[in-house]
C-alpha positions as CSV (number, residue, x, y, z in Angstrom):
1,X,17.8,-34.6,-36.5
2,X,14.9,-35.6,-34.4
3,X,16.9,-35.4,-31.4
4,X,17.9,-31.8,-31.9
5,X,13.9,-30.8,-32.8
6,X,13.1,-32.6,-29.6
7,X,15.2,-30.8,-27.9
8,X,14.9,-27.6,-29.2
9,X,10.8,-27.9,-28.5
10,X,11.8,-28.9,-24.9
11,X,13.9,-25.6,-24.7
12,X,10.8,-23.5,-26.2
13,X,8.6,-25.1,-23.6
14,X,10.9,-24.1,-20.9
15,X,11.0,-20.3,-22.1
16,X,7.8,-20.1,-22.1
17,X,7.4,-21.4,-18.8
18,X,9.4,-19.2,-17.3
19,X,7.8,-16.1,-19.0
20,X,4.3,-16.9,-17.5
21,X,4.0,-16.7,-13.7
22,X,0.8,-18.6,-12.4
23,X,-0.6,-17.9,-8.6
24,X,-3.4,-19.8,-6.8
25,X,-5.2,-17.4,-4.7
26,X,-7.4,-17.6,-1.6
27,X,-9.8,-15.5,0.3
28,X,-9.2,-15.2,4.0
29,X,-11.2,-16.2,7.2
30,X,-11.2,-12.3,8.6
31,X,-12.8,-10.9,5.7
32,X,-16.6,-9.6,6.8
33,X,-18.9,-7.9,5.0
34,X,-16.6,-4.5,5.8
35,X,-13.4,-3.3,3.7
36,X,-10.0,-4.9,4.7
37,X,-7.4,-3.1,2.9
38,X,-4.0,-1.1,3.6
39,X,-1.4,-3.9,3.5
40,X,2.1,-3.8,5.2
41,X,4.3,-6.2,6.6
42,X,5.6,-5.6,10.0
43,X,8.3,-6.8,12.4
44,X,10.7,-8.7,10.4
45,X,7.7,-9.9,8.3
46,X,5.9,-11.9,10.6
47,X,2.8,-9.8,11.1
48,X,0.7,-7.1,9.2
49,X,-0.7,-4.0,9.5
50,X,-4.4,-3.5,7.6
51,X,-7.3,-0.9,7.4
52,X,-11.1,-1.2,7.9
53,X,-13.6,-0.1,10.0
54,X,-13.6,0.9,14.2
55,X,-16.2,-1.2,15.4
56,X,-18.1,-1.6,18.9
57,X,-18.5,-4.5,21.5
58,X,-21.2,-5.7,19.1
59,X,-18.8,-5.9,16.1
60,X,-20.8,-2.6,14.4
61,X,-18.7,0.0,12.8
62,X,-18.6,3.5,14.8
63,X,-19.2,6.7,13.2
64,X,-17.6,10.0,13.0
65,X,-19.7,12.5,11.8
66,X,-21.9,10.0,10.0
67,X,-19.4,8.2,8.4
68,X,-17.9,5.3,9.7
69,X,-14.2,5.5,11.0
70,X,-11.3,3.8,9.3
71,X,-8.3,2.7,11.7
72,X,-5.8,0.2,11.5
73,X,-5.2,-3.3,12.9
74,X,-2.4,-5.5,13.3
75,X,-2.4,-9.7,13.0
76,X,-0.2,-12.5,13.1
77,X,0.9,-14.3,9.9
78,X,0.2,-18.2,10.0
79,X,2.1,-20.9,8.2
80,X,-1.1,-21.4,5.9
81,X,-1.0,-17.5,5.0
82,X,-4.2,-16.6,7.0
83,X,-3.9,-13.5,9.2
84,X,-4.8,-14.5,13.5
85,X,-5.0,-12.6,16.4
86,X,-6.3,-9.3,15.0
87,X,-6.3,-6.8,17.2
88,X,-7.1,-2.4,17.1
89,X,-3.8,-0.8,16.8
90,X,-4.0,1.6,19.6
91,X,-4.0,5.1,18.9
92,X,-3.8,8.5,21.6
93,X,-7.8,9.7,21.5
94,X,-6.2,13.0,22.8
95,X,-4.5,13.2,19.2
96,X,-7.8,13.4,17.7
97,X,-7.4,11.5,14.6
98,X,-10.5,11.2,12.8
99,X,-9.7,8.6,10.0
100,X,-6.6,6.3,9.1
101,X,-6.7,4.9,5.8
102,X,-3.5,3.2,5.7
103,X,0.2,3.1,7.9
104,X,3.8,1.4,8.1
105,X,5.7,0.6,10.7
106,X,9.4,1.4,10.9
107,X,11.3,-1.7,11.6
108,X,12.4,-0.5,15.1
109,X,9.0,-0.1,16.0
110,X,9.6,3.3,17.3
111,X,7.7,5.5,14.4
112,X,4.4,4.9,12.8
113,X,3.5,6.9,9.6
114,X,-0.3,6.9,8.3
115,X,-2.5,8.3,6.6
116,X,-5.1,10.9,7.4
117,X,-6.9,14.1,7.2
118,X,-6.4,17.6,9.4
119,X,-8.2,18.2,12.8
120,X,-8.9,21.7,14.1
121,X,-5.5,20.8,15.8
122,X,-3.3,20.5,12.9
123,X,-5.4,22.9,10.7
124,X,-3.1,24.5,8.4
125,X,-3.5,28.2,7.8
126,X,-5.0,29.7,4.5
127,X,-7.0,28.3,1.8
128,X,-7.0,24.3,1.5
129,X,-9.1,21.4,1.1
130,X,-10.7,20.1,4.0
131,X,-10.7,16.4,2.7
132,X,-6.4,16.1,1.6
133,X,-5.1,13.8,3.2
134,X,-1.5,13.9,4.4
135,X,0.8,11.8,6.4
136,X,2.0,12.2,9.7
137,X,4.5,10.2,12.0
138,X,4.0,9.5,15.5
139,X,5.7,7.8,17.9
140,X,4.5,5.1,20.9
141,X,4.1,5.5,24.3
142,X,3.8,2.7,26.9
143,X,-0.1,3.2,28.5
144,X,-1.2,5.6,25.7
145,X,-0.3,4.1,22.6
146,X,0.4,6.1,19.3
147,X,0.5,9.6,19.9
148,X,2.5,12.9,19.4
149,X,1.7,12.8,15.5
150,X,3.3,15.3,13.3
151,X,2.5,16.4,9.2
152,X,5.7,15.3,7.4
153,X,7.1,19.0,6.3
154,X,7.0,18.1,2.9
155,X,3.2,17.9,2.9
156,X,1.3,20.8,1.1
157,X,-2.3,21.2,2.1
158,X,-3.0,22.2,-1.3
159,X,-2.4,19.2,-2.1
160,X,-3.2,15.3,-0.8
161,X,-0.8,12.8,0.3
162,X,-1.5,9.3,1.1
163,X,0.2,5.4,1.3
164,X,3.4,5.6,3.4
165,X,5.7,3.0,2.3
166,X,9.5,2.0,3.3
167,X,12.6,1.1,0.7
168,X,14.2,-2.0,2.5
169,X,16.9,0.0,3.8
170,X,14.5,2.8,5.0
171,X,16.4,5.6,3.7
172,X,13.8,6.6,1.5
173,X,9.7,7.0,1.7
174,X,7.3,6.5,-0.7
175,X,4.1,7.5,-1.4
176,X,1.0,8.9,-3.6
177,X,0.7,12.6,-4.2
178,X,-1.6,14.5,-6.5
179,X,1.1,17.8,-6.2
180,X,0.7,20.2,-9.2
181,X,3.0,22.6,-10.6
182,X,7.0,22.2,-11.9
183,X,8.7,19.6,-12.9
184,X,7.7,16.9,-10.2
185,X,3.9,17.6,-11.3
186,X,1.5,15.0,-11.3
187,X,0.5,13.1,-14.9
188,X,-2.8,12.2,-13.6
189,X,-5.1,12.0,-10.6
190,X,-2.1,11.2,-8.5
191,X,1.6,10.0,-9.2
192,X,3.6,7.9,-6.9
193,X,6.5,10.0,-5.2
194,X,9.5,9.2,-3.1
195,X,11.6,11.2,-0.5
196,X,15.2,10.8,0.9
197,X,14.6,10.5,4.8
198,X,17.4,12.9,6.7
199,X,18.3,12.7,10.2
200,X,16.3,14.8,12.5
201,X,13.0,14.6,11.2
202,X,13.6,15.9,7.7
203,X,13.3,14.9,4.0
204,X,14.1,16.2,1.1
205,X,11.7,17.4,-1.8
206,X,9.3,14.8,-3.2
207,X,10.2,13.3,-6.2
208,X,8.1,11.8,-9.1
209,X,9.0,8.4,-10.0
210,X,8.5,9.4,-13.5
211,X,6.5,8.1,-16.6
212,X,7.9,4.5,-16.5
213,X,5.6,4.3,-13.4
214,X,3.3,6.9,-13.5
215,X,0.2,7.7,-15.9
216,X,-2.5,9.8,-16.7
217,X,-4.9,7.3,-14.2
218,X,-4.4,7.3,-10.8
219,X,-2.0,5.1,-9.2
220,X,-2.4,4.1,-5.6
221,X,-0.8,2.2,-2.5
222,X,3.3,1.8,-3.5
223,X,5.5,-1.4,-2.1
224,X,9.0,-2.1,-2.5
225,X,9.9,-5.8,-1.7
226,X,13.1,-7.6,-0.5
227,X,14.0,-7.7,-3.8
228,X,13.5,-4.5,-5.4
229,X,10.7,-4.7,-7.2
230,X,8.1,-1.8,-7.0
231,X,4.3,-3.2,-6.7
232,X,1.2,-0.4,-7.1
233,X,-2.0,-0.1,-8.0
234,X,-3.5,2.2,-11.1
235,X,-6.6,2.1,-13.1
236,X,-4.4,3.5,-16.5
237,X,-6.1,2.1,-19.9
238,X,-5.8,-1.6,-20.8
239,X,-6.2,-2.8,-17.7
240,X,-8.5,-6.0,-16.6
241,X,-11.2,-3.7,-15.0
242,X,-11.3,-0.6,-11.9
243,X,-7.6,-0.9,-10.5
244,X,-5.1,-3.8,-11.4
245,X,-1.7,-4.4,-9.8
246,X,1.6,-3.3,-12.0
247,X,5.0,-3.9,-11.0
248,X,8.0,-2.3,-11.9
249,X,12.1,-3.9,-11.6
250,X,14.6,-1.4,-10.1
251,X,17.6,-1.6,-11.9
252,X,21.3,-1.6,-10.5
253,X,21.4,2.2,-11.1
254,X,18.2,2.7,-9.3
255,X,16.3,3.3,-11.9
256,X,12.7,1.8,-12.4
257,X,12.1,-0.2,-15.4
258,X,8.6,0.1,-17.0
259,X,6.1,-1.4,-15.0
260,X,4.3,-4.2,-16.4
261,X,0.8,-5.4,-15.4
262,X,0.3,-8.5,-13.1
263,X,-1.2,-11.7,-14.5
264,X,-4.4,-13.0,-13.3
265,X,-5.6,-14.2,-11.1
266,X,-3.2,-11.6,-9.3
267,X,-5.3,-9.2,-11.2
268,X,-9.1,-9.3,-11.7
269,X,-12.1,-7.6,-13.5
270,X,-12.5,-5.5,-10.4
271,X,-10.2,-3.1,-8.0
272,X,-7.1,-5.0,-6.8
273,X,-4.9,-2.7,-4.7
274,X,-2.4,-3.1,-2.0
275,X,-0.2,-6.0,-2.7
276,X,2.8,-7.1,-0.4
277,X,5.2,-9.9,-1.6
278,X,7.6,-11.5,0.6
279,X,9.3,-14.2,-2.1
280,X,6.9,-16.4,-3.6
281,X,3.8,-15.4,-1.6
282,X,2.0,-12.1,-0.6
283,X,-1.3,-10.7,0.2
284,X,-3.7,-8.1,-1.9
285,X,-7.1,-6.0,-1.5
286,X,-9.7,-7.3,-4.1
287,X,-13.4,-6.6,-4.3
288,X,-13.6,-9.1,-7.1
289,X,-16.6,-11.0,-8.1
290,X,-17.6,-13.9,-4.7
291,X,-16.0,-11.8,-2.4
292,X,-17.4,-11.5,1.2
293,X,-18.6,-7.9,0.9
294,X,-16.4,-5.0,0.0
295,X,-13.0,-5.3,0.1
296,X,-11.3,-8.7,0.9
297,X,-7.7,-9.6,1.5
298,X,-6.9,-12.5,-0.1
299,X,-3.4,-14.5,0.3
300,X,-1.1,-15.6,-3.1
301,X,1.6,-17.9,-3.8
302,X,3.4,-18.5,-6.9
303,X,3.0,-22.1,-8.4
């Protein structure tokens, strides 16, 4: 009899265990006084792409306009999860982009989709918000860099788009929306959609992921990783503090399972956004409590 209570105990323990995931956490060497945010893996995994600020010869941020310019970088992933060789992701000046707030990389390193807002260039016609964003693709050219960008057609300026991010198979896109109106309207201050990419440059309608993923908050920077798991961001009730990381399982079906909030210290009493996950470790945006400044990446791994 006290064998079997043994091991039924040992079995408990072992359930348990396995329910509750536990991370150590560590704040990284680029981290400044400036945001660092905008996470995504590139080229097989091996390097990423973030945001933060455009900054001179002296290492002071440039302005557009009186505000400082957001762009992306690129670095090199370490063995010890620290992010080396960071250098400015070059982008055609001719294209006039004022801001980037975030981008992915397609795997054959022939498109690059980001975020940003319209230039007299692009400037839709009619009435629309000067400050939407939406997301354009370009493509690389040897000498210039990024250029020829192009709104996705499925952009609205009535409405903002941001937060590009790939499926594994890159069939479909996903990203944050605040689109009003129908059935694929928006719960809150902006739902996570997805498209089906076509061939020659077309998609079809966006798609709302629907209320096992979406709130009445705002939810913010989508990632699908290698094993199908959606991670995102949203500052929906009962949450640590600010915006906390959820996940949510995609079945066999395709369907997405509710999404569940991530433990701490994945989570904190402060915005955490952008998380990527490759296995047992990953990267976030955090601009919890003894950070460096404002927002910090910080690398995981699952004990």
């Amino acid at each position: 009899m006290r064998g079997l209570l043994f091991f039924l105990v040992f079995i408990m323990v072992l359930f348990v265990s396995a329910q509750k995931e536990s991370y150590s956490i560590s704040n990284l060497k680029i981290n400044t006084e400036y945001p660092h945010f905008g996470l995504m893996f590139i080229e097989n995994d091996t390097k990423v792409l973030f945001t933060s600020y455009l900054l001179d010869k002296k290492g002071r941020f440039k302005r557009s306009l009186g505000n400082p310019i957001l762009t992306i970088y690129e670095g090199s992933l370490s063995n010890t999860g620290q992010i080396e060789n960071v250098k400015h992701v070059v982008i055609d000046s001719k294209q006039n982009i004022p801001q980037i707030t975030s981008a992915v990389k397609s795997s054959d390193g022939k498109q690059l989709y980001i975020t940003t807002t319209y230039t007299y260039k692009n400037k839709p016609e009619g009435i629309f918000k000067e400050t939407n964003f939406h997301i354009s693709v370009g493509e690389y050219m040897k000498g210039v860099g990024w250029t020829n960008f192009e709104v996705l057609p499925f952009c609205n300026p009535k409405f903002s788009y941001a937060h590009p991010a790939f499926s594994k198979d890159e069939k479909t896109l996903y990203f944050t929306a605040n689109i009003r109106g129908g059935k694929e309207t928006t719960k809150g201050g902006s739902d996570i959609f997805s498209v089906t990419i076509l061939e020659n440059g077309k998609f079809s309608k966006p798609k709302n992921l629907g209320s096992r993923v979406n709130s009445y908050g705002r939810e913010m920077f989508p990632f699908i990783s290698e094993d199908n798991v959606l991670y995102f961001a949203s500052n929906r009730p009962n949450g640590f503090g600010g915006f906390d990381i959820y996940k949510s399982i995609i079945n066999e079906n395709g369907d997405f399972e509710k999404a569940v909030k991530m433990p701490k210290p994945i989570n904190s009493n402060k915005d955490d956004f952008s998380l990527i996950i490759k296995s047992n470790s990953g990267y976030l945006s955090s601009k919890r409590d003894k950070g460096k400044g404002d927002d910090d990446i910080y690398y995981f791994k699952k004990n």
